[in-house]
Backbone as CSV, one residue per row, in Angstrom:
resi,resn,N_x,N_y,N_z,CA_x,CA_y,CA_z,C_x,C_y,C_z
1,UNK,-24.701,-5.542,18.715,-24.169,-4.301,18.125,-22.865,-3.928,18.829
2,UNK,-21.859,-3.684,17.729,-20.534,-3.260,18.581,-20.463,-1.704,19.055
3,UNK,-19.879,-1.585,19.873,-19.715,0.361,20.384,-18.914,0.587,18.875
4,UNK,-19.376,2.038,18.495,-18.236,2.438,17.333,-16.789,2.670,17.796
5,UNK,-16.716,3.216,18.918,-15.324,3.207,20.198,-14.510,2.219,19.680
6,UNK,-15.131,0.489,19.546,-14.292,-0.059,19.061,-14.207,-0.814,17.907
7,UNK,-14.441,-0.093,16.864,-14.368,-0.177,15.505,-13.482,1.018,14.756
8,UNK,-12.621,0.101,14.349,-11.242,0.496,13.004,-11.935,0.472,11.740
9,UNK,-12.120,1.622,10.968,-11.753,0.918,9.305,-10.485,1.393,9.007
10,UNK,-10.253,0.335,8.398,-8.494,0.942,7.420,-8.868,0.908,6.143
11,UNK,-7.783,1.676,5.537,-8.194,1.867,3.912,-6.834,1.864,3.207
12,UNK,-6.836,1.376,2.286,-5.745,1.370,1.336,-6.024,3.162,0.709
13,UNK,-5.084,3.321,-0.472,-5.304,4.672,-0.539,-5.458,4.444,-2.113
14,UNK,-4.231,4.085,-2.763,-4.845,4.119,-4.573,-5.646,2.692,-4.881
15,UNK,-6.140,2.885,-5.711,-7.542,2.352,-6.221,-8.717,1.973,-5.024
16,UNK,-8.383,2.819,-3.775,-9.333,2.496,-3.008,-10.053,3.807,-2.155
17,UNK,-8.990,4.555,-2.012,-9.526,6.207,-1.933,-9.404,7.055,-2.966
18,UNK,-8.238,6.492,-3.757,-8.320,7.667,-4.639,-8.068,6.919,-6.261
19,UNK,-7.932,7.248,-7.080,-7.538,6.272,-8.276,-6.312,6.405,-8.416
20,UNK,-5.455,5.246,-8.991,-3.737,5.582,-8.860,-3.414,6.954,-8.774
21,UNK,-2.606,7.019,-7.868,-2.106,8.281,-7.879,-2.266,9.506,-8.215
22,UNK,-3.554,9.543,-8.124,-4.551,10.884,-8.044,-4.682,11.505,-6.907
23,UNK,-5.224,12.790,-7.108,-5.878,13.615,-5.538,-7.082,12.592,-5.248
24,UNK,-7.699,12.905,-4.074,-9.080,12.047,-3.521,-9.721,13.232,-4.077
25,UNK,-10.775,13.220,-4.533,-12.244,13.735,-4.590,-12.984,14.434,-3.630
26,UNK,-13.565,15.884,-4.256,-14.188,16.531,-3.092,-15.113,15.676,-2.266
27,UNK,-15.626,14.744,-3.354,-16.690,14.030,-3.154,-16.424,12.395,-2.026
28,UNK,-15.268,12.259,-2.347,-14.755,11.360,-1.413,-14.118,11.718,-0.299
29,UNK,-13.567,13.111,-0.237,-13.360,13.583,1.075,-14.021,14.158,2.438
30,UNK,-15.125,14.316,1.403,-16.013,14.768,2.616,-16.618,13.646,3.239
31,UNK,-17.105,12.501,2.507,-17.165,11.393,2.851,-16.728,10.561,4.136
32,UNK,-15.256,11.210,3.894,-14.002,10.476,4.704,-14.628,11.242,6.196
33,UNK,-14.383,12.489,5.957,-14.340,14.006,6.812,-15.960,13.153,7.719
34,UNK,-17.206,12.797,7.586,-18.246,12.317,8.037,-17.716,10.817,8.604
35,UNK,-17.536,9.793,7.958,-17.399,8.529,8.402,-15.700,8.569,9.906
36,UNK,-15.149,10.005,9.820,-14.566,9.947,10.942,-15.130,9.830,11.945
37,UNK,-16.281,10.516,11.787,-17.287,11.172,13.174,-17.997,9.718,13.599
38,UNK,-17.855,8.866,12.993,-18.543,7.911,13.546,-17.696,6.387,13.918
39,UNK,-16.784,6.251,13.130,-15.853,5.651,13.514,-14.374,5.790,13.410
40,UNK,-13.273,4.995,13.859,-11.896,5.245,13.952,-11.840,5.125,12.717
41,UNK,-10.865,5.789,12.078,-10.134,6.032,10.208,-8.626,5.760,10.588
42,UNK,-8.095,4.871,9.542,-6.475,4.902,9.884,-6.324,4.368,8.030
43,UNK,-5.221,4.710,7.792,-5.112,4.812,6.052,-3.622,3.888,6.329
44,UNK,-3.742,2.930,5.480,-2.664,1.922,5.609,-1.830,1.801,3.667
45,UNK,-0.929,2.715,3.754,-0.417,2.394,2.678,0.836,2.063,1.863
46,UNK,1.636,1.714,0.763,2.615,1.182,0.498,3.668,2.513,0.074
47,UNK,2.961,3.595,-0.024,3.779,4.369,-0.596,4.497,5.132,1.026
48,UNK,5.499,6.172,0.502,5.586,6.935,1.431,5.143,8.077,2.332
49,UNK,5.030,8.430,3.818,4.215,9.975,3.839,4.098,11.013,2.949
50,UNK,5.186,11.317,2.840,4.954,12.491,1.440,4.061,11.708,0.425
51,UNK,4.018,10.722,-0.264,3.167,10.397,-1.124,1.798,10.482,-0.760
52,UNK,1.510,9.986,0.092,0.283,9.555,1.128,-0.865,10.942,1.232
53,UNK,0.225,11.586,1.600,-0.686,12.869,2.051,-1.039,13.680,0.584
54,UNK,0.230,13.745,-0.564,-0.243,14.191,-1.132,-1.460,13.827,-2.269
55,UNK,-1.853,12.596,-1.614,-3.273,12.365,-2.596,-3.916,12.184,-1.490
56,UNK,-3.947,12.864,-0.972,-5.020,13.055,0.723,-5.033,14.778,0.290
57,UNK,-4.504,15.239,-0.304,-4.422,16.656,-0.305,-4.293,17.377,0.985
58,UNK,-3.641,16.715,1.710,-3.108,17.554,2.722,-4.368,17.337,4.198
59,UNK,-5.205,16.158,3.875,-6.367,16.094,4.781,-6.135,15.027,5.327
60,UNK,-5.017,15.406,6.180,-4.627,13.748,7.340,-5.987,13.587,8.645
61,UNK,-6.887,15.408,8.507,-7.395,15.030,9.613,-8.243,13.460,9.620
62,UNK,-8.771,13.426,8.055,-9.631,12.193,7.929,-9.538,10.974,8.738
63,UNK,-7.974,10.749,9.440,-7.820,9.005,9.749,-6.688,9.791,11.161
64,UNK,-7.395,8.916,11.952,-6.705,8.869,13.222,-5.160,8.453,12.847
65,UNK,-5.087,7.348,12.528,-3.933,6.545,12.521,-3.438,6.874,10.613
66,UNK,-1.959,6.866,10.528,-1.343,6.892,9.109,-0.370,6.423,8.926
67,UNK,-0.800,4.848,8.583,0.373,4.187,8.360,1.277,3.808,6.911
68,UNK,1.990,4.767,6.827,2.956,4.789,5.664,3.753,3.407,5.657
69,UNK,4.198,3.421,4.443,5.314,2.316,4.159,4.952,0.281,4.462
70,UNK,3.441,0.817,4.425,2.724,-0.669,5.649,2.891,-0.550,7.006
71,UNK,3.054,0.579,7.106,3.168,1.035,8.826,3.987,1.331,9.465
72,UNK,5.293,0.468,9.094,6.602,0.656,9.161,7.164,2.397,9.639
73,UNK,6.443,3.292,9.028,6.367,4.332,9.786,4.517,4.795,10.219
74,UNK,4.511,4.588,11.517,3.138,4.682,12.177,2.967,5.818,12.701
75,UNK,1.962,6.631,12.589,1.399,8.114,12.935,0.323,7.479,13.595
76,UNK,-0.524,8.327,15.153,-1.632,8.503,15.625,-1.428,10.141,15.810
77,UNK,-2.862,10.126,15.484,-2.810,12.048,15.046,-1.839,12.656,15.064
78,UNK,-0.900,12.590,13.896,0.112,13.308,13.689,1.563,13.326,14.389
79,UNK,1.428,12.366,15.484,2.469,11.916,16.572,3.755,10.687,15.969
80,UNK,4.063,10.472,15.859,5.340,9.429,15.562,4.970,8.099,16.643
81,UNK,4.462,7.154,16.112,4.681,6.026,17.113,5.722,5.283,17.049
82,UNK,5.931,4.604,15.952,7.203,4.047,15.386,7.906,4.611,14.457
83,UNK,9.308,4.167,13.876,9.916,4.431,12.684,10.757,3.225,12.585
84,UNK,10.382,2.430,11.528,11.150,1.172,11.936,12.390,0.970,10.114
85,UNK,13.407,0.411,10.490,14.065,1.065,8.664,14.835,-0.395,8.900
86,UNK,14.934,-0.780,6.988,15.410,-1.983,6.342,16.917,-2.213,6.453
87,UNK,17.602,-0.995,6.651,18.793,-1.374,6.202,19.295,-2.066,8.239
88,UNK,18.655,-1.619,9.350,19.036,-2.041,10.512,18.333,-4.068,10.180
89,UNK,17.590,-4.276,9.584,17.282,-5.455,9.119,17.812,-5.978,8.876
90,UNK,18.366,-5.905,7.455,18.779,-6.423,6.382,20.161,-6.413,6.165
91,UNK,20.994,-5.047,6.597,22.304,-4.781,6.144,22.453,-4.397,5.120
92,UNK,23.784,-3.719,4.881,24.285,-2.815,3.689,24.359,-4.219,2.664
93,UNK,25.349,-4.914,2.649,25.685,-5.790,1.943,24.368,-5.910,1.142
94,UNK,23.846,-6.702,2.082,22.035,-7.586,1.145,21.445,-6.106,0.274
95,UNK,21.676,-5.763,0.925,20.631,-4.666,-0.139,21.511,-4.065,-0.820
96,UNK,22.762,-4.008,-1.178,23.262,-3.311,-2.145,23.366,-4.491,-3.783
97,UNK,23.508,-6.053,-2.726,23.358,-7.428,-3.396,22.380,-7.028,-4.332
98,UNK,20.799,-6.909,-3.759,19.460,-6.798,-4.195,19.216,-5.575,-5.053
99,UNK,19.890,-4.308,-4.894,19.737,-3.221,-6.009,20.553,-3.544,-7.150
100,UNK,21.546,-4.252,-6.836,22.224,-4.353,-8.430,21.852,-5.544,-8.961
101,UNK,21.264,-6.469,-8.592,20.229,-7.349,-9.069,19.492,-7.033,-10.242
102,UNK,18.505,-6.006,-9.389,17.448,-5.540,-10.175,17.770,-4.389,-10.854
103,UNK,18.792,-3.776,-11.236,19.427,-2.480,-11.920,19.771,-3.383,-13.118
104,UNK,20.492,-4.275,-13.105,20.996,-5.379,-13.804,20.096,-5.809,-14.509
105,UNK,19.014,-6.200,-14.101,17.893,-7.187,-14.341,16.766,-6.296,-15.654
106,UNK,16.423,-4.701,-15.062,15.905,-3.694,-16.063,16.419,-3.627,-16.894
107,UNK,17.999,-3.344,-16.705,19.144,-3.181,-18.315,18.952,-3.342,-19.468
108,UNK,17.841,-4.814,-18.951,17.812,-6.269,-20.337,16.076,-6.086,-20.878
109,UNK,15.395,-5.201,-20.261,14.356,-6.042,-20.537,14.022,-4.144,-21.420
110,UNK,13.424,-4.681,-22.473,12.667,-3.373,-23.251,11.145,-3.170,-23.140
111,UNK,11.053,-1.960,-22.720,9.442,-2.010,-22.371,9.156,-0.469,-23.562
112,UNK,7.467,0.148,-23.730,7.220,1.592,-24.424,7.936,2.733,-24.412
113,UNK,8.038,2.315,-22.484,9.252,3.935,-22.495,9.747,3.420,-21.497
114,UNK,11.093,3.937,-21.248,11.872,4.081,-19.885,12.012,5.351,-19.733
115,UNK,12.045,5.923,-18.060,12.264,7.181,-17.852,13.031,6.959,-16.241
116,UNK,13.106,7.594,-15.375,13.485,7.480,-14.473,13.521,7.455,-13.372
117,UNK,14.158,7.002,-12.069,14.367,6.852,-10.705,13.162,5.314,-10.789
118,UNK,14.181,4.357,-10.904,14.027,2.678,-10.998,13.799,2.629,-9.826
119,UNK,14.768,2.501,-8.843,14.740,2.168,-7.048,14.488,3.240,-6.404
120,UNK,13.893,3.253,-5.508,13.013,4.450,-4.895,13.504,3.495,-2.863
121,UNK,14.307,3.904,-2.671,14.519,3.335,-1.228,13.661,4.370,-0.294
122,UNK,13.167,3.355,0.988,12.387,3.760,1.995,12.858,3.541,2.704
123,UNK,12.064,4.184,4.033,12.353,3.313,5.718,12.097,2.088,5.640
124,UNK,11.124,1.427,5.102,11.006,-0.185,5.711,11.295,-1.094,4.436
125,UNK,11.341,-0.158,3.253,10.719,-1.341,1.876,12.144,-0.217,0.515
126,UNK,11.911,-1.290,0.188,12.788,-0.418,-1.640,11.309,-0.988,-2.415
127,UNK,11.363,0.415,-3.530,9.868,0.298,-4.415,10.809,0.242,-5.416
128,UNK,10.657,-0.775,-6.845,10.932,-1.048,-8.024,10.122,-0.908,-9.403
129,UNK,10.621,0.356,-9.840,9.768,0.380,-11.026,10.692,0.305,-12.190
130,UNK,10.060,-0.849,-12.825,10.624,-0.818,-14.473,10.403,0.199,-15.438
131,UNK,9.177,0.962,-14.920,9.133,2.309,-16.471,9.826,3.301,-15.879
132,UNK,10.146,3.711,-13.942,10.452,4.924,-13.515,9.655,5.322,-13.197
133,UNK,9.685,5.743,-12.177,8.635,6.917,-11.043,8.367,8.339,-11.744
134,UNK,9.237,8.344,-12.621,9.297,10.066,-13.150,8.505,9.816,-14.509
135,UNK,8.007,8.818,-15.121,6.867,8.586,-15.964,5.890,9.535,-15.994
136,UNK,5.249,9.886,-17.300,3.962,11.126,-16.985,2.953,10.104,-16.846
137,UNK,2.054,10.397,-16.453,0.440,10.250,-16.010,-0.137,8.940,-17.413
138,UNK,0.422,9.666,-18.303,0.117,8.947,-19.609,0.783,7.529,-20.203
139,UNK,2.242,7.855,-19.548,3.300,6.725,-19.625,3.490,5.760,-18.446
140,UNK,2.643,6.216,-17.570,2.378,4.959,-16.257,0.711,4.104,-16.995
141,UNK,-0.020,4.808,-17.406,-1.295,3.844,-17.737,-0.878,3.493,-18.933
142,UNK,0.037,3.692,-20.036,0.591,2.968,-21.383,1.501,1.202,-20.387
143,UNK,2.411,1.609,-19.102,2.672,0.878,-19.104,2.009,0.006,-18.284
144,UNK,0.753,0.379,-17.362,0.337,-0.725,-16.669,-0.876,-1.650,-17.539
145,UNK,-1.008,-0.998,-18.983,-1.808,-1.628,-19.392,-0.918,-2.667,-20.447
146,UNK,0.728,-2.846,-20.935,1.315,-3.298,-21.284,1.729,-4.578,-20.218
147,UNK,1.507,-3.597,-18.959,1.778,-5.356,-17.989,0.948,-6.059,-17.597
148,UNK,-0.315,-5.783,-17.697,-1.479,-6.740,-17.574,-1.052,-7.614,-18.410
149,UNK,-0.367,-6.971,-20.303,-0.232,-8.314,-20.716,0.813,-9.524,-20.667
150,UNK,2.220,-8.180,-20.598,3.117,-8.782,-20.984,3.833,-9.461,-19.228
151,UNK,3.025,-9.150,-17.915,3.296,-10.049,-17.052,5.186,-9.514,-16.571
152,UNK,5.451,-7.714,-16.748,6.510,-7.623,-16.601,7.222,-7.651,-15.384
153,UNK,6.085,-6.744,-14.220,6.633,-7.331,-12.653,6.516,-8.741,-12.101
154,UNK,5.583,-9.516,-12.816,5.775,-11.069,-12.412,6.844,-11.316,-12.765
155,UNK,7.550,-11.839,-13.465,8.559,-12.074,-14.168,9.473,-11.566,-13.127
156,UNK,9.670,-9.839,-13.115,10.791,-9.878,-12.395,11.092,-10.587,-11.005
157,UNK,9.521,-10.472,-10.421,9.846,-11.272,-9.280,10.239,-12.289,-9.042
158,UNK,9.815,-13.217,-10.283,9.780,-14.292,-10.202,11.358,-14.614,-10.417
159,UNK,11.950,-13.688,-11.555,13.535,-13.860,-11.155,14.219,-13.875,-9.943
160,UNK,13.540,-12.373,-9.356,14.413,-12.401,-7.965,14.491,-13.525,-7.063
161,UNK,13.222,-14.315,-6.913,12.729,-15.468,-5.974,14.190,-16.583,-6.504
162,UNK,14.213,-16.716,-8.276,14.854,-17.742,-8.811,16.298,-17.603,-8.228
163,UNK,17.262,-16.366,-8.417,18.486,-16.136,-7.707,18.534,-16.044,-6.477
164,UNK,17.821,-15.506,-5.615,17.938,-15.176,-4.305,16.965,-15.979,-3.314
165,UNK,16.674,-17.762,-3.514,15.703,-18.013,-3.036,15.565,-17.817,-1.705
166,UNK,17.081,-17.525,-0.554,17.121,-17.418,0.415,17.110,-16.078,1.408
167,UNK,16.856,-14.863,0.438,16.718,-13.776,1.016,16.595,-13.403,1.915
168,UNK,15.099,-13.893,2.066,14.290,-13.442,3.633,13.255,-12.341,2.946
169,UNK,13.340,-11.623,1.472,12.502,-10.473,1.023,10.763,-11.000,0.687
170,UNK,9.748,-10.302,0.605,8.625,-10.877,0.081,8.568,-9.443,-0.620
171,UNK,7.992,-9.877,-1.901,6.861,-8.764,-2.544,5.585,-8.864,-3.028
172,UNK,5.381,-7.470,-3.673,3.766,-7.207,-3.855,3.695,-6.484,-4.754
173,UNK,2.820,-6.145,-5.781,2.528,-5.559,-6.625,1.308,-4.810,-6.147
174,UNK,1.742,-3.403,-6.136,0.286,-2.121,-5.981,0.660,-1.240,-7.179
175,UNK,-0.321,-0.309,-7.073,-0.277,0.651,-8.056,-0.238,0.200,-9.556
176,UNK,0.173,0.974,-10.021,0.304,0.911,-11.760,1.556,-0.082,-12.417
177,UNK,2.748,1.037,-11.798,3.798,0.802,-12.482,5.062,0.079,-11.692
178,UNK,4.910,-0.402,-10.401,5.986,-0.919,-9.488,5.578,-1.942,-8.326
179,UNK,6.634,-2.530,-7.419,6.566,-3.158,-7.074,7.296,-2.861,-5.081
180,UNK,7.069,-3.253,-4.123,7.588,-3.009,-3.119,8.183,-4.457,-2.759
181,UNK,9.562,-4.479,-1.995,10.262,-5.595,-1.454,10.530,-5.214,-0.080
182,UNK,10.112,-5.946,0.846,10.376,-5.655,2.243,11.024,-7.279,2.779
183,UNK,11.430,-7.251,4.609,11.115,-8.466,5.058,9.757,-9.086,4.851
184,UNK,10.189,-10.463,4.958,9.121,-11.036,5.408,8.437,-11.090,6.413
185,UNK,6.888,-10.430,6.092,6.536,-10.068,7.792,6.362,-8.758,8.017
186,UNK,6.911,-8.062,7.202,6.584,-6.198,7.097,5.278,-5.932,6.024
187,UNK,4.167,-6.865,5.813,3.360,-6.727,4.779,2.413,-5.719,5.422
188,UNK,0.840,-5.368,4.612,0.342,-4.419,5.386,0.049,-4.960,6.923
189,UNK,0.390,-5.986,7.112,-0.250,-6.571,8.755,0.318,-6.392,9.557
190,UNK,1.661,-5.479,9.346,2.901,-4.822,10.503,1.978,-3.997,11.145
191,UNK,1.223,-3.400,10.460,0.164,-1.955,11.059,-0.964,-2.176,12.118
192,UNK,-1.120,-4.126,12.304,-2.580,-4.795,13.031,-1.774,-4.292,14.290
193,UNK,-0.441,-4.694,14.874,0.132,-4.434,15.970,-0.051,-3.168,16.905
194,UNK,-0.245,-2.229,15.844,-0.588,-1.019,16.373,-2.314,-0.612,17.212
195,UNK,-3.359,-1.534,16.571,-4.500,-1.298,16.720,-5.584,-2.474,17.205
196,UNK,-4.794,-3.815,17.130,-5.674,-4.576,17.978,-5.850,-4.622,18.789
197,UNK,-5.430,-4.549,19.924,-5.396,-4.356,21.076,-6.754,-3.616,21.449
198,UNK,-6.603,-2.625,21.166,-7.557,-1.214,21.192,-8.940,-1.362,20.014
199,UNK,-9.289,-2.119,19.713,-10.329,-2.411,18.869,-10.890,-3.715,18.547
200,UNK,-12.182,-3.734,18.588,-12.600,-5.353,18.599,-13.371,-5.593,17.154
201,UNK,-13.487,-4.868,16.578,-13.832,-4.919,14.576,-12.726,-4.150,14.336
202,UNK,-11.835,-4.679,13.090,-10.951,-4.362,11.958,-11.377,-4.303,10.653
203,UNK,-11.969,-3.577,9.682,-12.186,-3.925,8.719,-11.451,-3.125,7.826
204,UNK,-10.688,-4.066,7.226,-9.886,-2.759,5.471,-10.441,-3.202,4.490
205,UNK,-10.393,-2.093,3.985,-11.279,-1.758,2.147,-9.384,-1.636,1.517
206,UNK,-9.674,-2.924,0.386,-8.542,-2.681,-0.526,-9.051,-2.938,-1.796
207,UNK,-7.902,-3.177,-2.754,-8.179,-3.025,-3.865,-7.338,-4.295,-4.771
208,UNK,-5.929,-4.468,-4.212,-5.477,-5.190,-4.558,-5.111,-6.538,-4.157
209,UNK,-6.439,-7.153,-3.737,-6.149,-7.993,-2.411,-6.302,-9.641,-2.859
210,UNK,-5.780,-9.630,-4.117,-5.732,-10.895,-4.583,-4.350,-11.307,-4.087
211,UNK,-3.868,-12.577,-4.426,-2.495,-13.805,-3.988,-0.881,-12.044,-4.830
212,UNK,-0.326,-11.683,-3.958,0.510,-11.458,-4.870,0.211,-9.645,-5.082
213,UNK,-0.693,-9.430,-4.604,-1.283,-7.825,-4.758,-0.935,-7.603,-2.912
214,UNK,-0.829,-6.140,-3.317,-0.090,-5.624,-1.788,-1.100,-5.487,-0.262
215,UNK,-2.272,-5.705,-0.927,-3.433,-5.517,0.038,-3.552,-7.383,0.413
216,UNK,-3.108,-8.121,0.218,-3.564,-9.390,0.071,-4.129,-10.326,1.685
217,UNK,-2.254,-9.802,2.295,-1.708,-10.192,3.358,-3.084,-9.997,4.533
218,UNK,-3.392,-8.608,4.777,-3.959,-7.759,5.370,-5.665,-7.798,5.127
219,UNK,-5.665,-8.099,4.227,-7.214,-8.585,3.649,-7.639,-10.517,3.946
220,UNK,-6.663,-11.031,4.176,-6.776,-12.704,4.666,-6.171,-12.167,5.975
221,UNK,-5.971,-11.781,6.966,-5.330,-11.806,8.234,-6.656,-12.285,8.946
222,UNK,-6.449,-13.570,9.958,-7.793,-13.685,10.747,-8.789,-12.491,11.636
223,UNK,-7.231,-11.697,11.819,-7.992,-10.422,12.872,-8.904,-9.209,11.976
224,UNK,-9.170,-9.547,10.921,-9.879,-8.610,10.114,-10.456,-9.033,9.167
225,UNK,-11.504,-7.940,8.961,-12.767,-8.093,8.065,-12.446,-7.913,6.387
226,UNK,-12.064,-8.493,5.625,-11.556,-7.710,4.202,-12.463,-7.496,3.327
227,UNK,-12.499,-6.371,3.277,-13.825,-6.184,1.432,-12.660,-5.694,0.326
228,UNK,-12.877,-6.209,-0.772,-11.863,-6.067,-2.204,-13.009,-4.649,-2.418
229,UNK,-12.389,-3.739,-2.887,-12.957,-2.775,-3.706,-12.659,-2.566,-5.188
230,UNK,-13.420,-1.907,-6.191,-12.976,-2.008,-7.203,-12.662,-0.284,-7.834
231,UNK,-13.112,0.416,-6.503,-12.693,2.015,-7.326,-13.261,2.860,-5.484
232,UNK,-12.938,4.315,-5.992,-13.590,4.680,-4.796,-14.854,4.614,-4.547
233,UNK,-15.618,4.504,-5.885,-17.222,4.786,-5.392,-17.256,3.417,-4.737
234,UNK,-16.920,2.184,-5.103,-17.234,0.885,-4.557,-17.224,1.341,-3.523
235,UNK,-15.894,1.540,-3.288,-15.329,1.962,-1.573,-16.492,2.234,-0.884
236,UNK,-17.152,3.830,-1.129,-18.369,4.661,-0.562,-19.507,3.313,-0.002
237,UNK,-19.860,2.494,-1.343,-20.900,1.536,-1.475,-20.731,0.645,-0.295
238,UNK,-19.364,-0.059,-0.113,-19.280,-0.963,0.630,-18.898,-0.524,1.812
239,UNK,-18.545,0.854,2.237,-18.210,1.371,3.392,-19.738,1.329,4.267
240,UNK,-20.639,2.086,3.267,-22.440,2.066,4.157,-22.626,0.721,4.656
241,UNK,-22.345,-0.548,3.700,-22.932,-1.789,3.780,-22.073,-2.459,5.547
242,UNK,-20.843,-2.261,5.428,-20.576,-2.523,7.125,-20.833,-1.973,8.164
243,UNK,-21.366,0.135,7.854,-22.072,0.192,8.801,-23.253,0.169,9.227
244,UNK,-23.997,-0.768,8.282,-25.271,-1.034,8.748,-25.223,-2.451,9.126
245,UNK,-24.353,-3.698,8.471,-23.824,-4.749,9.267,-23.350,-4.777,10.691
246,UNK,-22.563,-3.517,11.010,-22.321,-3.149,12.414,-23.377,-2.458,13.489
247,UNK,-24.243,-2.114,12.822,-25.571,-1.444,13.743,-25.022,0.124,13.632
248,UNK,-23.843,0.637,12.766,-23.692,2.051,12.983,-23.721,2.963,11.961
């Protein structure tokens, strides 16, 4: 039996705490609010803090650790550990190369709706959405159920890879409607650095943790335990099942 002392769970946040880009659930927060008390909580996700929290509804107490952006910006209770940003990476040039790429690249392609703010730049990552971030609720599930078929962020990636084979960028597909491009090497497993050391079980609950989905990296890393989830209740389901695998 391991001490809970040194046991991590990490959690992805949409389709794994909360459903895309929804609030979490009274019912899943209190959840959270209990499974603190017994072990370490740290929330590992692609979007930004402001995003993060606001489908946490404002309940960071839940997770020790909050790693935004894939970690790239790292919180322990509310403290700043790191802040690490793309453009000291990458340079102005490459990434101005890489936005008009893909500005270029949307121009051409016709999807249900277009609406707006395509490139969404971060500290560690640029997020790419073909329908727009400013999409309603209704026009992000019209279009993620149009790209299941029509394969529209594959494609783009698969362009970017075709022009730019030498980048140095990797991506991932989370959420509904977009896509994140970072270095290679900034995937969610930038965030293990922060917590192995200090813990001898890792386990993250994701959602998208197939070849190519943003949880993937982080869910195959040797230093951790990965369970695929398929919604939050899974989550709940498979959260009991490791702590009774763990003796806690």
């Amino acid at each position: 039996m391991v001490s809970s002392s040194r046991v991590i769970f990490l959690f992805d946040v949409d389709g794994t705490l909360t459903q895309s880009r929804k609030i979490i659930t009274p019912t899943m927060l209190e959840f959270m609010k209990e499974l603190s008390s017994r072990v370490t909580v740290g929330i590992v996700g692609g979007s930004d803090e402001v995003k993060i929290i606001e489908q946490l509804d404002g309940h960071t107490e839940i997770a020790e650790y909050l790693f935004s952006e894939n970690g790239l910006v790292a919180k322990q209770k509310g403290e700043l550990i790191e802040r690490t940003n793309i453009i000291e990476k990458l340079g102005e040039k490459t990434i101005q190369t890489f936005i008009n790429f893909c500005l270029g690249y949307m121009a051409k392609i016709h999807l249900p709706v277009k609406r707006g703010t395509f490139i969404e730049f971060r500290n560690g990552m640029i997020n790419v959405c073909p329908v727009g971030r400013s999409c309603t609720q209704a026009e992000r599930d019209e279009f993620d159920l149009y790209d299941r078929e029509h394969k529209i962020r594959e494609k783009f990636i698969a362009a970017i890879d075709a022009e730019y084979p030498n980048l140095g960028m990797k991506y991932s597909i989370g959420g509904q409607i977009s896509f994140d491009c970072f270095p290679i090497g900034w995937d969610k497993t930038y965030c293990l650095k922060y917590v192995e050391k200090s813990f001898d079980e890792i386990v993250f609950f994701g959602d998208k943790t197939h070849p190519g989905g943003n949880d993937h990296e982080i869910f195959s890393d040797k230093r951790v335990t990965g369970k695929t989830v398929t919604c939050p209740e899974n989550t709940r389901e498979l959260v009991k099942e490791e702590l009774a695998r763990l003796g806690l």
